[in-house]
C-alpha positions in Angstrom: -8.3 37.9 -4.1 -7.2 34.6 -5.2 -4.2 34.1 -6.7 -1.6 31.3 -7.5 2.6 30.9 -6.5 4.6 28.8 -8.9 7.4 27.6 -6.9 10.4 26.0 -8.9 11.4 23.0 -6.4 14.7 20.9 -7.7 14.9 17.2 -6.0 18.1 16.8 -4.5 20.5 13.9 -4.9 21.7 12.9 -1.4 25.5 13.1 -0.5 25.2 10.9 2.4 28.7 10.8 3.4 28.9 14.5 3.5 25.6 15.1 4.8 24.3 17.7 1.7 22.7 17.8 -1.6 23.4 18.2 -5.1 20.6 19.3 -7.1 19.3 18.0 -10.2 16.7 20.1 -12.6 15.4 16.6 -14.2 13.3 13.9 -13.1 15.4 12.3 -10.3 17.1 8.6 -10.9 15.3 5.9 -8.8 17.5 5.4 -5.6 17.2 7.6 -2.4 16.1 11.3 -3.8 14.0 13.0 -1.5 13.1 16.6 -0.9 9.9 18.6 0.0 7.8 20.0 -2.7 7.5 22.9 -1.6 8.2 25.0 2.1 6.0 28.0 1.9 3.5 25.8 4.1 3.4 22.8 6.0 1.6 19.8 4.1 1.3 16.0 4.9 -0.7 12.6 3.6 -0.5 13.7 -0.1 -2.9 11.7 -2.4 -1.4 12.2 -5.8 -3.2 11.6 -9.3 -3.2 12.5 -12.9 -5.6 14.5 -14.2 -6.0 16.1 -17.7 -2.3 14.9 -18.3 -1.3 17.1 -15.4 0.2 15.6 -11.7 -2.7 16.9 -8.4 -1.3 16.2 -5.1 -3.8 16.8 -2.5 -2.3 17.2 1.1 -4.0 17.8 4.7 -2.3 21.2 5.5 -0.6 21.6 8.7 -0.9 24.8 10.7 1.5 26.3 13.6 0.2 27.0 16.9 -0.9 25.3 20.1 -2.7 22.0 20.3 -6.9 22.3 20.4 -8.0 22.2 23.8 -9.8 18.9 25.0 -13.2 19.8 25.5 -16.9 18.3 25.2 -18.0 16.9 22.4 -14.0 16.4 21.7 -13.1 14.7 25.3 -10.1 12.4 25.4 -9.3 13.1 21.9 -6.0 12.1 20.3 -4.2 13.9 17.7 -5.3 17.5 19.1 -1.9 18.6 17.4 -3.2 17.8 13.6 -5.9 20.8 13.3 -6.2 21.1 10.3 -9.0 23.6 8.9 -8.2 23.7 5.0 -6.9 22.4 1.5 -4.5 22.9 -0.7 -3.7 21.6 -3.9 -0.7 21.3 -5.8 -0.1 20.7 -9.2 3.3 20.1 -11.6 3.5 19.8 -14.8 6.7 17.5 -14.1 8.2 15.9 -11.1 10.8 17.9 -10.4 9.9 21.3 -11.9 8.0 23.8 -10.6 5.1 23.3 -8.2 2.3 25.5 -8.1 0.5 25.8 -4.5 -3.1 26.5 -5.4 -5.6 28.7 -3.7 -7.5 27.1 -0.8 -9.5 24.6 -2.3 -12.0 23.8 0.5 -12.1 25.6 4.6 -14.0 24.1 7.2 -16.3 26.7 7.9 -17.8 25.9 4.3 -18.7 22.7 5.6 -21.8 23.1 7.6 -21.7 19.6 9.5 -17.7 19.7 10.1 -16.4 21.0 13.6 -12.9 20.4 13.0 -9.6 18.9 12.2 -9.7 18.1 8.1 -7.3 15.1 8.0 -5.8 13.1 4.9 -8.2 13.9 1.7 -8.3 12.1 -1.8 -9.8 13.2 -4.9 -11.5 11.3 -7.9 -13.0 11.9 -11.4 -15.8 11.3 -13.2 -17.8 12.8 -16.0 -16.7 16.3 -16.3 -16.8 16.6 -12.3 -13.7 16.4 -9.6 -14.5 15.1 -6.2 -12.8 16.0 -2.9 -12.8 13.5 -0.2 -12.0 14.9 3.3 -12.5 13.5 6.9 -13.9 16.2 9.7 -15.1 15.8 13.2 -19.2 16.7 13.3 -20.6 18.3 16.2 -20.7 15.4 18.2 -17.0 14.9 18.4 -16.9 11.7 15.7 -15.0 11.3 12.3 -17.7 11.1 9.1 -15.8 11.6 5.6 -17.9 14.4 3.5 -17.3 14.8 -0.3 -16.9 18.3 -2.4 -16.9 18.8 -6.3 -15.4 21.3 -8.5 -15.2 21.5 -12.6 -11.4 22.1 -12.0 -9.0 19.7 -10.4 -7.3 22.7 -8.2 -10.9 23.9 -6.8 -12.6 25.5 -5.5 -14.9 22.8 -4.3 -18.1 22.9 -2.9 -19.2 20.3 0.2 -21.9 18.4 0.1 -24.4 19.6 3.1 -24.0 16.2 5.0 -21.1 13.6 5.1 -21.8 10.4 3.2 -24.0 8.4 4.8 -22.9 5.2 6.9 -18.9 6.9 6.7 -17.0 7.0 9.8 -13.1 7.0 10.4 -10.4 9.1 8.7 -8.4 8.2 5.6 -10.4 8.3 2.9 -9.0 6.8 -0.3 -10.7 6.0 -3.8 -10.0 4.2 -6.8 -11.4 3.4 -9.7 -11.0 0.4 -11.6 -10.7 -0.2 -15.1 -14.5 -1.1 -15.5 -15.2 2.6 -14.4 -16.0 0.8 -10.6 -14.8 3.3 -8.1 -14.4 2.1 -4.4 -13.6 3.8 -1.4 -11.5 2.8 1.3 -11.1 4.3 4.6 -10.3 3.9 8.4 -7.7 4.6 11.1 -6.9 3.6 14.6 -6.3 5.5 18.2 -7.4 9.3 17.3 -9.0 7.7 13.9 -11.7 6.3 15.7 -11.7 3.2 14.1 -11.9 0.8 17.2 -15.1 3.2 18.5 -17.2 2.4 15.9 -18.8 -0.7 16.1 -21.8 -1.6 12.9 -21.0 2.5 11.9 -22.3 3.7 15.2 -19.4 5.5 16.7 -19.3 5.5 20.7 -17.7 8.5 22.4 -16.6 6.5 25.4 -14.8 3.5 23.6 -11.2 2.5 23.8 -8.8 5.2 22.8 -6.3 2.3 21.1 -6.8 -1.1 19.3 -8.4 -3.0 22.1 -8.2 -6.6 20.1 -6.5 -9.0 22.0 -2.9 -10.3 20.6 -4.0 -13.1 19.2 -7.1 -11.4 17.4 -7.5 -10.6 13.5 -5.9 -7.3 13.9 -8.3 -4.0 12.7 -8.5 -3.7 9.1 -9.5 -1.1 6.8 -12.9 -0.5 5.3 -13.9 -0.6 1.9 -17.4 0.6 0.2 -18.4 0.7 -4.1 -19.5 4.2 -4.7 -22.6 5.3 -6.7 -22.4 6.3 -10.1 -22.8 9.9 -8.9 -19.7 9.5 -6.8 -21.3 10.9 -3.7 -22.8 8.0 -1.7 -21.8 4.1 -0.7 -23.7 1.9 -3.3 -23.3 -0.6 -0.5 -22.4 -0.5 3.5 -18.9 -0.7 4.0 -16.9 -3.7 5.2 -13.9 -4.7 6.5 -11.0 -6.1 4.0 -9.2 -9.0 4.9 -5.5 -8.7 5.1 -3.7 -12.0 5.3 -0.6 -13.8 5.9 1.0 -16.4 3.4 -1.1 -19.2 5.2 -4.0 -17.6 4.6 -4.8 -16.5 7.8 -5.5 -12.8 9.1 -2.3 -10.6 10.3 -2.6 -10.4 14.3 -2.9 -7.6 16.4 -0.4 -8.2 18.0 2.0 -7.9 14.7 2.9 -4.4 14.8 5.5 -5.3 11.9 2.6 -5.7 9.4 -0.7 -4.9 10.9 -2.9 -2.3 9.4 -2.8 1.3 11.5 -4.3 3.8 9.1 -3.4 6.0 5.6 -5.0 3.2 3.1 -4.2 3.2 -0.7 -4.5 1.3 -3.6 -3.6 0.8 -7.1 -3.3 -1.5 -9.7 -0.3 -2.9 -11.5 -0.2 -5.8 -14.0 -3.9 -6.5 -13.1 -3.2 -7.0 -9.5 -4.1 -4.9 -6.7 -2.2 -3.4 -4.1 -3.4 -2.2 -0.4 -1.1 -0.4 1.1 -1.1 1.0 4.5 0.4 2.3 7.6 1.6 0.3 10.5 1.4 3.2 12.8 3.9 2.8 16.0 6.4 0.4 13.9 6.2 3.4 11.0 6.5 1.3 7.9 4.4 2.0 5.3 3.7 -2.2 4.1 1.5 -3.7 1.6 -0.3 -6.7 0.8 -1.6 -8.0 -3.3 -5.0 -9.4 -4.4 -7.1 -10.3 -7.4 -10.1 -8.1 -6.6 -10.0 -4.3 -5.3 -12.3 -5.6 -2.2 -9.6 -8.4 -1.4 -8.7 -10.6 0.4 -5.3 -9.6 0.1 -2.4 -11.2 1.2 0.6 -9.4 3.1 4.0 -8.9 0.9 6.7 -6.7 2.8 7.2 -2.7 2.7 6.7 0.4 0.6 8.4 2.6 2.7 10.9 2.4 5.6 10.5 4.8 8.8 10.6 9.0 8.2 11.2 11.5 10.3 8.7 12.4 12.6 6.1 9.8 14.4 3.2 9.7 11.2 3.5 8.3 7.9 1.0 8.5 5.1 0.9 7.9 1.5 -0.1 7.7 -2.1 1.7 5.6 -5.5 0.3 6.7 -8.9 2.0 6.6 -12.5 3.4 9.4 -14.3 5.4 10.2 -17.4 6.1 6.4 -17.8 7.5 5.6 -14.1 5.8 4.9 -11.2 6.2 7.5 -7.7 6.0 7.4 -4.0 4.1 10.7 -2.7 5.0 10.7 1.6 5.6 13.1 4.0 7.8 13.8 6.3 9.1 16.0 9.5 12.3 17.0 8.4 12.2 20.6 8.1 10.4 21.4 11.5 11.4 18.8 13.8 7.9 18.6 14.8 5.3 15.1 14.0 2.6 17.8 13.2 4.1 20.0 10.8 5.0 18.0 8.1 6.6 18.6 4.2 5.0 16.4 1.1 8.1 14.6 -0.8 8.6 12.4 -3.7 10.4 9.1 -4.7 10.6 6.6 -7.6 9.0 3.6 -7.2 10.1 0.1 -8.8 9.1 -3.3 -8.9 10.9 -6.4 -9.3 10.4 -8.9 -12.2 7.6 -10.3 -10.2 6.1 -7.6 -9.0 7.3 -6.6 -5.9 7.7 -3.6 -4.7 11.4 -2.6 -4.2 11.6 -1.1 -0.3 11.9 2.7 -0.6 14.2 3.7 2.0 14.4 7.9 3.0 16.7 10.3 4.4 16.2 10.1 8.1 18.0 12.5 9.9 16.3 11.3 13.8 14.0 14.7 14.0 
C-alpha cells in the first residue's frame, strides 16, 4: 500500500554561543539557518526544482547497515558505504513548512541493467512528462546514468530498459535553458569512475584516484545537449573547461578549487553558474560563463565544509529568493548517512555568490 507522511519541519535559528536553537515557523532570514528536512530517513545530494508552483527535492537515500562486500565485477571499489537501492522524493509547499516524504519513487530492482548503488539523481521536465536521472553500477561493475519518467513530479517512475547511451560517471545534473535547450552534466572522481573512463570506455583496472600529474588541467566535468525526447545525448559528451582568471585551466594539483564531483548549474542574470565539489578540501566552489557548455572561469565558494567527509548540492529559485539544498552528517556522525538541509542564498551587486557558511559541529 502506498501512502504519504507530511512531516511539519521548522528551520532553526542557531544560538551559537549557547550551542541550541530557536525555531522559526516562517521562511528563515538569510544568515546561518540550517536544519534537516526531515529525520524519518537518511537522505543526501538533493537536486531541488520547482515544479507546477510546488518545491521537488530529489535526494540519494542513505540506508543503515554494513558496507557491500568487494567482490567481482565490483573489485577495489570505493564508496562501498553509499549503497543506495532507492528514491525518495520530497515536496513542500513552503521552505520551512511541512515536508512530505513521498513513496519510493524508483528501486533498483526495477532497473533491469542496474546492479547497485543509486547515487545523486536529478530530475527535469518537458511536455507533460517528469524525468528521473539516476547513476547505477551495470553488471560489469561501471557507472552508466539511466533515465525514468513519470506524469507526476513525486513518481512513481518507470526506467528506461538501458542507460543512456555513451553515459558513464555519477552525478548527473540537467538544466534547461531559456531556449527550451536542456544539457546534462555529469562526472565524479575516485569511486565516481571518472579517471577510468577514457573516450566513454570505462576500464575496470584504472587508477582508483585522479592520476593527472600536479601540473596537469585537473579532471573536469562532462557536459552533453539532450534530445528533444529527453532520453538520449543529441551529441557525445565533452569535457567543460574550468578556468582561472588568466584564462588558463585550474590544476590538479589545486585542491582549493579543482573540480571533484556533485555538478550543478543555473542561471542568474543571463550568466551561468557551474558549481561543484572539491572533494578532499570539502568546499562546494563555482566558476561563471556566457554559454551553459562553458568555458567558465573560477570565482570562490558556495559552501564552506559540513559535517561529515561528502558534500553535494543543488541552488534553484523559490518564492522570490534564491536557496542552497546540501546535506550534511550531523545527526548520525557517520559520512554515509546523511540529512538534506536548506539555506538562503545571496548575491552581491555584481553577482557573486555570498559564501554560505554551516553549522559544523566536527562529526
Amino acid at each position: 500500500m502506498r501512502f504519504h507522511r507530511t512531516m511539519a519541519r521548522r528551520l532553526p535559528l542557531a544560538l551559537a554561543a549557547l550551542g541550541t536553537y530557536a525555531y522559526a515557523e516562517a521562511p528563515p532570514p538569510a544568515g546561518n539557518v540550517h536544519a534537516p528536512l526531515v529525520e524519518e530517513i537518511y537522505t543526501a545530494d538533493p537536486s531541488a526544482h520547482v515544479f507546477a508552483g510546488k518545491l521537488y527535492v530529489y535526494p540519494s537515500h542513505d540506508i543503515e547497515g554494513p558496507p557491500l562486500p568487494d567482490i567481482a565485477p565490483f573489485l577495489n571499489s570505493q564508496g562501498n558505504a553509499f549503497k543506495m537501492r532507492d528514491y525518495r522524493v520530497l515536496s513542500m509547499d513552503h521552505v520551512g513548512g511541512p515536508v512530505t516524504i513521498h513513496p519510493v519513487a524508483l528501486d533498483i530492482k526495477d532497473v533491469p541493467w542496474a546492479a547497485r548503488q543509486m547515487w545523486a539523481p536529478d530530475a527535469a521536465f518537458r511536455n507533460g512528462t517528469y524525468y528521473l536521472y539516476f547513476p547505477a553500477k551495470d553488471w560489469q561493475g561501471a557507472f552508466r546514468i539511466g533515465v525514468a519518467t513519470s506524469s507526476s513530479p513525486a513518481g512513481p517512475f518507470k526506467a528506461q530498459p538501458q542507460p543512456i547511451q555513451g553515459s558513464f560517471s555519477i552525478d548527473p545534473s540537467v538544466f534547461t535553458d531559456d531556449d527550451g535547450r536542456s544539457y546534462m552534466y555529469f562526472g565524479g572522481l575516485s569511486g565516481g569512475q571518472l579517471q577510468k573512463t577514457v573516450d566513454g570506455v570505462f576500464h575496470p583496472g584504472g587508477p582508483r584516484e585522479a592520476d593527472r600529474a600536479p601540473l596537469e588541467a585537473a579532471y573536469t566535468p562532462m557536459v552533453a545537449p539532450m534530445t528533444d525526447d529527453m532520453l538520449g545525448f543529441a551529441k557525445p559528451a565533452r569535457a567543460v573547461d574550468i578556468l582561472d582568471a588568466d584564462g588558463k585551466p585550474i590544476r590538479a594539483d589545486d585542491a582549493q578549487r579543482r573540480f571533484f564531483e556533485g555538478t550543478w548549474m543555473h542561471k542568474y542574470r543571463g550568466r551561468y553558474y557551474l558549481s561543484y565539489s572539491t572533494g578532499g578540501t570539502h568546499f562546494i566552489a563555482y566558476a561563471i560563463g556566457d554559454s551553459p557548455t562553458g568555458p567558465f572561469t573560477y570565482q570562490g565558494r558556495v559552501l564552506e565544509p559540513v559535517d561529515g567527509w561528502t558534500t553535494h548540492h543543488s541552488i534553484v529559485e523559490y518564492e522570490g529568493q534564491w536557496w542552497l539544498f546540501y546535506a550534511d552528517s550531523h545527526l548520525s556522525g557517520k559520512t554515509w548517512l546523511r540529512n538534506v538541509k536548506v539555506a538562503p542564498l545571496e548575491y552581491d551587486a555584481e553577482g557573486r555568490i555570498k559564501t554560505v557558511k554551516p553549522i559544523v559541529t566536527g562529526k
